[in-house]
Backbone as CSV, one residue per row, in Angstrom:
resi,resn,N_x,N_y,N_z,CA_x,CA_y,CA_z,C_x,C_y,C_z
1,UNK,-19.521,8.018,-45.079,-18.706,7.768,-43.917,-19.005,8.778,-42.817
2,UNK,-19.504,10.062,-43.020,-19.441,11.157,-42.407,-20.817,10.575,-41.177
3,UNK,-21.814,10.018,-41.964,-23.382,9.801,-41.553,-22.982,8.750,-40.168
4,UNK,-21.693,7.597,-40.311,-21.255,6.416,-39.772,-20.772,7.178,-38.603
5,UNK,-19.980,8.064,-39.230,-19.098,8.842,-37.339,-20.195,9.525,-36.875
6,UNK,-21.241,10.213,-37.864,-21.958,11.291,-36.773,-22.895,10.322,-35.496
7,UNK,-23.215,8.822,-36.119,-24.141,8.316,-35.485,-23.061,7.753,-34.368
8,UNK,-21.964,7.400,-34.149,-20.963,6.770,-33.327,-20.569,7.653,-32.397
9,UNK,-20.759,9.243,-32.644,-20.299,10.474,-31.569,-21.264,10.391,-30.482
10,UNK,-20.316,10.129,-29.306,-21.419,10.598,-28.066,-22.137,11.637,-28.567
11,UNK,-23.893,11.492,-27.808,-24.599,12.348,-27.913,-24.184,13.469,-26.498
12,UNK,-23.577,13.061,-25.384,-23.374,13.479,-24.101,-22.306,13.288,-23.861
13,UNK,-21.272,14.842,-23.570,-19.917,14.375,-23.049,-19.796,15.009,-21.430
14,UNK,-19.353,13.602,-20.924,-19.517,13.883,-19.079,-17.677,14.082,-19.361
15,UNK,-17.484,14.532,-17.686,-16.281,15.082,-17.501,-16.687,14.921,-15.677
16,UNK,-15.589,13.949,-15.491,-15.051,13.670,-13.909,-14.403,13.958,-13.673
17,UNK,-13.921,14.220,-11.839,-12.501,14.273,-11.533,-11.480,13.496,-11.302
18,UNK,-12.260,12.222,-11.258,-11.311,10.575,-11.097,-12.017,9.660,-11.691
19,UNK,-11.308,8.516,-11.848,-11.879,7.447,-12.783,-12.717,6.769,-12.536
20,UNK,-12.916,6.772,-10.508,-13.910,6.041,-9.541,-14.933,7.080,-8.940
21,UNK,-15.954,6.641,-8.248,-16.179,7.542,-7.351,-15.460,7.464,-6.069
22,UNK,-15.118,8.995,-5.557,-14.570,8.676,-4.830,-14.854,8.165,-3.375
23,UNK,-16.114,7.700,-3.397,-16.648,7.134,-1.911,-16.088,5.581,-1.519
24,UNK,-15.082,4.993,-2.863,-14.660,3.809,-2.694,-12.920,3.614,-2.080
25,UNK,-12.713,5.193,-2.290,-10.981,5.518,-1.955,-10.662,4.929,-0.220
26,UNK,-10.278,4.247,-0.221,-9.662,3.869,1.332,-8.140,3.698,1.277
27,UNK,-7.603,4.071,2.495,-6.224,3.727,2.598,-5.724,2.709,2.948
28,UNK,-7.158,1.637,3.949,-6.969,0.607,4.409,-5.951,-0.876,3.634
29,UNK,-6.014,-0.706,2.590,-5.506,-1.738,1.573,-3.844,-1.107,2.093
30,UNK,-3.046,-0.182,1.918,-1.906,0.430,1.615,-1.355,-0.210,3.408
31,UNK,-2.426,0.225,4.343,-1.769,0.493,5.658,-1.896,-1.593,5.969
32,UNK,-2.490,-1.756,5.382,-2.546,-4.068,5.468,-1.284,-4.171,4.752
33,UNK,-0.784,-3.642,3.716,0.458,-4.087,3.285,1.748,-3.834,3.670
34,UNK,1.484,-2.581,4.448,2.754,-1.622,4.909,2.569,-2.558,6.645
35,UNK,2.022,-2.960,6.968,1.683,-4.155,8.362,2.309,-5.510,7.800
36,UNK,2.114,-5.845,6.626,2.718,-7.108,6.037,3.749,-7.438,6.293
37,UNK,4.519,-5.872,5.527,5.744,-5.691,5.221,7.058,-5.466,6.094
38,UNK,5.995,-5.426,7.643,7.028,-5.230,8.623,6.664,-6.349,9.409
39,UNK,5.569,-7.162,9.164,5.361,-8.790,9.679,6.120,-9.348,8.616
40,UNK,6.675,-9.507,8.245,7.474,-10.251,7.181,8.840,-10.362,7.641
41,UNK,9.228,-8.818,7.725,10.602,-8.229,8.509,10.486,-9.025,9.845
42,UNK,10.018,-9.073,10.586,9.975,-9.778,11.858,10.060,-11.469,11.527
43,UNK,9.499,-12.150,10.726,9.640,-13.260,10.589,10.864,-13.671,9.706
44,UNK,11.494,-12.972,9.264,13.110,-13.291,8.524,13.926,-13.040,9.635
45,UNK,13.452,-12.074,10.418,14.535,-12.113,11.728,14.884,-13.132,12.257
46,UNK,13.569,-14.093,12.700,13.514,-15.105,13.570,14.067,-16.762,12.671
47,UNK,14.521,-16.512,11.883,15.390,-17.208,11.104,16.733,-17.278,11.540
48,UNK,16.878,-18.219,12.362,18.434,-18.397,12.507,19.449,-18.225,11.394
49,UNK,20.446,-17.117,11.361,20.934,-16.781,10.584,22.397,-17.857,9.534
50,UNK,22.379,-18.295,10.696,23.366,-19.598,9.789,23.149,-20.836,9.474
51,UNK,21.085,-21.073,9.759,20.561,-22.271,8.928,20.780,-22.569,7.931
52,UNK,20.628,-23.765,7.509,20.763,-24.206,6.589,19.707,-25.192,5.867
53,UNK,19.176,-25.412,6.974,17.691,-26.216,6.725,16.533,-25.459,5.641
54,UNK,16.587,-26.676,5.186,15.706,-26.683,3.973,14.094,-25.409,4.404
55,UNK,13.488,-25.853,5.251,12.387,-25.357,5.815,12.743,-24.215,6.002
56,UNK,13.819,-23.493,6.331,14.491,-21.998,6.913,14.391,-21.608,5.670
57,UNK,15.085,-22.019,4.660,15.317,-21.502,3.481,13.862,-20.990,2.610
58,UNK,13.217,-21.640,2.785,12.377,-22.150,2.110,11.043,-20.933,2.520
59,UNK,11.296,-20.852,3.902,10.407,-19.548,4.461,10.852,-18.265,4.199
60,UNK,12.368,-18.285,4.406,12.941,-16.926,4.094,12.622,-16.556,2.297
61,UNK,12.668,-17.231,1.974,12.211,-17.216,0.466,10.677,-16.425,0.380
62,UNK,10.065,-17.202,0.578,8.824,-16.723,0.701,8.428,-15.384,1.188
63,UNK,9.068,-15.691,2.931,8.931,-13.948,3.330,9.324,-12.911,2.583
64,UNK,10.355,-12.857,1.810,10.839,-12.259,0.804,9.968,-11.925,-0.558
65,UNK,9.666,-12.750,-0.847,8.788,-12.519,-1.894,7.723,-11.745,-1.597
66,UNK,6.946,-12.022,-0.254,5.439,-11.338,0.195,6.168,-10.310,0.791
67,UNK,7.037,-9.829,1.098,7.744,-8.440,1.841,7.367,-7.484,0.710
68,UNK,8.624,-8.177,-0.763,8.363,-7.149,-1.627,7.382,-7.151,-2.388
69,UNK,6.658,-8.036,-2.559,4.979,-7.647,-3.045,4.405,-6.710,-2.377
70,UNK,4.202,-6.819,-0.933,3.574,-5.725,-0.232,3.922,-4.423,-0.339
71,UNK,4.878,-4.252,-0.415,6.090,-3.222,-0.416,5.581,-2.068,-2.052
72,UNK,5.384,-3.011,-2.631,4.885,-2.802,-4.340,3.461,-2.079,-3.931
73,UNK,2.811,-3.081,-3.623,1.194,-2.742,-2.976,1.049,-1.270,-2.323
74,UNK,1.695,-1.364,-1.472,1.859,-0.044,-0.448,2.134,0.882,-1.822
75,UNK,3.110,1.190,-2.521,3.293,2.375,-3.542,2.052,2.303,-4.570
76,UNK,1.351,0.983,-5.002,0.364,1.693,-5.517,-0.755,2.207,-5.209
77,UNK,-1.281,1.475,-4.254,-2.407,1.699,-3.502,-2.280,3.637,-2.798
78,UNK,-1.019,3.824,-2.721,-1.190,5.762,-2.072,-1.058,5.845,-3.306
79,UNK,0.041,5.284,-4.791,-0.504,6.646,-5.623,-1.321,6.627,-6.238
80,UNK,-2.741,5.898,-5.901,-3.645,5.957,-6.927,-4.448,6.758,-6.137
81,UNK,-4.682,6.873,-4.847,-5.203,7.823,-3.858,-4.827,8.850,-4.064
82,UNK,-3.296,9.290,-4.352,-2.820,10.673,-4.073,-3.203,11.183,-5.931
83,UNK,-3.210,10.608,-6.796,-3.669,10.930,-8.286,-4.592,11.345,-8.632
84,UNK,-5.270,10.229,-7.494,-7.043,10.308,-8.456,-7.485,11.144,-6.899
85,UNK,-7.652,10.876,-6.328,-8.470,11.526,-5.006,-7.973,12.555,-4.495
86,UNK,-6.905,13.161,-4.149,-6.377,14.321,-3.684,-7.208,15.289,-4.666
87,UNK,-7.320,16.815,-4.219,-7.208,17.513,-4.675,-7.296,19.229,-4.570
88,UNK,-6.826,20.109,-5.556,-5.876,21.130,-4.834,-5.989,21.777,-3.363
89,UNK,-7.831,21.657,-3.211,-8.099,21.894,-1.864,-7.376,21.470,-0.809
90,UNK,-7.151,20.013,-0.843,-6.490,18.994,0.148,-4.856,19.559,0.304
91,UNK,-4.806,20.100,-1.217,-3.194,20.301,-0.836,-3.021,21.703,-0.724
92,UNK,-3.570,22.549,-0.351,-4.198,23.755,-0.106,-3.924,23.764,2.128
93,UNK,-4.639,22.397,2.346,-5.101,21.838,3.865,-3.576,21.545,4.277
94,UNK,-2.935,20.565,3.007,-2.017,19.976,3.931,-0.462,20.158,2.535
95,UNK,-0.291,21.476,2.513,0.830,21.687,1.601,2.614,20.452,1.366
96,UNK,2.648,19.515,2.851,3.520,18.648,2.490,3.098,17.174,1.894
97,UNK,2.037,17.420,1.477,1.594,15.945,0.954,2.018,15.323,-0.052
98,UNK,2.329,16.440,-0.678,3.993,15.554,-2.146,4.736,15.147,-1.523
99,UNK,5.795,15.822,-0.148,6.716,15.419,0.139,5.956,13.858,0.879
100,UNK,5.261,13.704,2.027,4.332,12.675,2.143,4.468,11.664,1.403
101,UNK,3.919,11.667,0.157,3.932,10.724,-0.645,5.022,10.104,-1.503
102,UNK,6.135,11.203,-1.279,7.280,11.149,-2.041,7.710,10.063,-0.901
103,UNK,7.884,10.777,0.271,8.400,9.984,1.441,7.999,8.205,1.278
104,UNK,6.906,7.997,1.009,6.113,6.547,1.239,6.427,5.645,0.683
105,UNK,6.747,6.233,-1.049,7.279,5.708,-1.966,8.722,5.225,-2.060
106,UNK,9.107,6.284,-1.649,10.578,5.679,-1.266,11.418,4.609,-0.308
107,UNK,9.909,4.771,0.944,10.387,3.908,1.843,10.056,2.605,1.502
108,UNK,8.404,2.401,0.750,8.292,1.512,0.120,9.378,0.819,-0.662
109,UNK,10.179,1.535,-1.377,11.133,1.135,-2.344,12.490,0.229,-1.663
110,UNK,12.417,1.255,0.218,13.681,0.683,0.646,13.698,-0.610,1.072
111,UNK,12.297,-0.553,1.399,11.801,-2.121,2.356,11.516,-3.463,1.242
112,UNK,11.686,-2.997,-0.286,11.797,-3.706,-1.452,13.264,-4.441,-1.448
113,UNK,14.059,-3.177,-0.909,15.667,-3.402,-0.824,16.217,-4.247,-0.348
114,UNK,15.885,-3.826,0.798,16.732,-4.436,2.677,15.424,-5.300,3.303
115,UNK,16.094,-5.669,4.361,15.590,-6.139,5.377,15.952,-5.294,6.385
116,UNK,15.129,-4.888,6.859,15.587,-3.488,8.214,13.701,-3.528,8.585
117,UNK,14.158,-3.843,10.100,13.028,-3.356,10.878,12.375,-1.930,11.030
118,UNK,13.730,-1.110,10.730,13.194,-0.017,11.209,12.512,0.819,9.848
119,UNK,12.928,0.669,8.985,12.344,0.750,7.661,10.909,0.404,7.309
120,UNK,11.096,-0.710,7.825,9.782,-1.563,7.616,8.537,-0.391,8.996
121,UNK,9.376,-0.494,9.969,8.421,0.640,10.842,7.774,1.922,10.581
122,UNK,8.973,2.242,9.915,8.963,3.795,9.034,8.033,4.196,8.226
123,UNK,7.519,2.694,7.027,6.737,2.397,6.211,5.620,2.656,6.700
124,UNK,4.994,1.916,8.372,4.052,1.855,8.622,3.773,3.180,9.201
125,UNK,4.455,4.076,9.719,4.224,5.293,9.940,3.472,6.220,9.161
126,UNK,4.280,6.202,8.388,4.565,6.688,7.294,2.861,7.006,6.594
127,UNK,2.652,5.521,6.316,1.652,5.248,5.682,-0.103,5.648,6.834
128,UNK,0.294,5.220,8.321,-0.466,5.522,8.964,-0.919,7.162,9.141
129,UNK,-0.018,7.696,9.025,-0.195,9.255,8.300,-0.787,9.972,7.237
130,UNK,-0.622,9.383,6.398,-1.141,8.811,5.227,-2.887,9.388,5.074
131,UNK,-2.971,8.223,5.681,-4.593,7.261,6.098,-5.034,8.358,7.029
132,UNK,-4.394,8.967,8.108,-5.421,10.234,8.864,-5.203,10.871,8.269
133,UNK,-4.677,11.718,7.302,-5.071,13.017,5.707,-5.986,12.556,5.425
134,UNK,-5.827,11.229,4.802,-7.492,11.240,3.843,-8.587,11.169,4.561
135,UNK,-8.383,10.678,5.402,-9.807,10.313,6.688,-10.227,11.888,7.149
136,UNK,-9.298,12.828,7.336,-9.836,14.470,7.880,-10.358,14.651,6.833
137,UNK,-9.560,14.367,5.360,-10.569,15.054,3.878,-11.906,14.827,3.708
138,UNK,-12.004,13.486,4.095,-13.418,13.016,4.618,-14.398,13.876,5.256
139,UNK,-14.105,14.194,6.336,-15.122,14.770,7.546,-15.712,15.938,6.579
């Protein structure tokens, strides 16, 4: 049995700092959903609020559903950036980037909640902030 594991042991053990390379990390995906998520908010607005029509219903439904999908999207898409791609250097550069990300997540979470424009704005801020950190880590 011993002969079975020795031949099955890597001959070569590599060691990365993330699971990707990181030349594929973009924020662009996070900041399309956190844009969704406040185009969504805008189109439940424009829903007359005491319809009743089938078609009203039927959209508000929907917007709802793609609000909080996006909303979802937006929290994973930064924390797989802020996990795998950050690192201590970056937070060395930019020491509030927990709070940052803490922030994103949460707002993400609120715009899961409510319907609020300004939330939904917040998100995109938020997130557009985001996206110029990693883009300076870049340069």
């Amino acid at each position: 049995m011993s002969r079975l594991t020795g031949w099955l042991k890597p001959s070569t053990t590599v060691h990365a700092h993330c699971d990707v390379p990181c030349g594929i990390y973009d924020p662009a995906a996070a900041q399309l959903a956190a844009r969704t998520v406040a185009r969504m908010v805008e189109l439940i607005g424009q829903i007359p609020p005491a319809s009743t029509e089938m078609a009203d219903r039927q959209k508000f439904v929907r917007c709802v559903a793609v609000k909080e999908d996006h909303a979802e999207r937006v929290k994973r898409e930064v924390q797989i950036i802020w996990s795998d791609y950050f690192k201590p250097e970056h937070l060395e550069r930019y020491p509030d980037l927990h709070a940052k990300v803490w922030n994103i997540l949460k707002l993400a979470s609120r715009n899961k909640q409510t319907i609020d424009a300004q939330a939904a704005a917040d998100l995109e801020g938020a997130v557009k902030e985001f996206a110029d950190i990693f883009w300076s880590t870049k340069k």
